[in-house]
C-alpha positions as CSV (number, residue, x, y, z in Angstrom):
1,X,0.0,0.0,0.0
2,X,1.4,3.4,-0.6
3,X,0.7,6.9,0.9
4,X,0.7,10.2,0.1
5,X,0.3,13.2,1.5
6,X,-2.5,15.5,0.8
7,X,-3.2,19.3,2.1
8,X,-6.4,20.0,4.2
9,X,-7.8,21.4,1.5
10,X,-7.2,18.7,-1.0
11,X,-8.3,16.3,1.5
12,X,-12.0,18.6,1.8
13,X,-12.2,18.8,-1.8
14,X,-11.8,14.6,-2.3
15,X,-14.2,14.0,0.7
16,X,-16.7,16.6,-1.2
17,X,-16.2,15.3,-4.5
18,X,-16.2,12.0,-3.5
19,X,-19.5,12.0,-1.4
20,X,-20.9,14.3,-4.7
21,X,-19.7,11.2,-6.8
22,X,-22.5,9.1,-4.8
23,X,-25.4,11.5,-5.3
24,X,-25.0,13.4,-2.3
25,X,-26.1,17.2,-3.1
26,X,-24.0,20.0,-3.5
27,X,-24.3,21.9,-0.7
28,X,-25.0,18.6,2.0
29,X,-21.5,17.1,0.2
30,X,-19.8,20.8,0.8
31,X,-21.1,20.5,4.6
32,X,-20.4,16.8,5.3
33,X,-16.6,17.6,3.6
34,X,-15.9,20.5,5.2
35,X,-17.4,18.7,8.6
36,X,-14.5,15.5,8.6
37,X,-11.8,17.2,7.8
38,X,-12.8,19.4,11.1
39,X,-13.3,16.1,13.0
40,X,-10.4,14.5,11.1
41,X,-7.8,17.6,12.6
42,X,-9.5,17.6,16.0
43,X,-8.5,13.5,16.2
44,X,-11.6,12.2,15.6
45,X,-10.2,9.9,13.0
46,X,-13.3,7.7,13.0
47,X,-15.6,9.7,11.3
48,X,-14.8,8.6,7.7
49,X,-11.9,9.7,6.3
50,X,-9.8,6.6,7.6
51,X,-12.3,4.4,5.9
């Protein structure tokens, strides 16, 4: 498996685009994205970006 590093604000923008890839709206996919990242720098690692 190989890693890569990704800026906070590539990371929202995949989380968004990914979730908008799956029919999620716009604006719910823009909340939801900007929402992990949040939980995913405040430790909160289980909320769906390690998955």
């Amino acid at each position: 498996m190989s890693h890569r590093r990704l800026s906070i604000s590539q990371v929202r923008e995949l989380a968004t685009q990914s979730l908008k890839g799956v029919g999620v709206g716009v604006r719910e996919a823009d909340i939801t994205g900007r929402a992990q990242v949040v939980a995913e720098c405040g430790g909160f690692s289980s909320h769906g970006l390690a998955r």
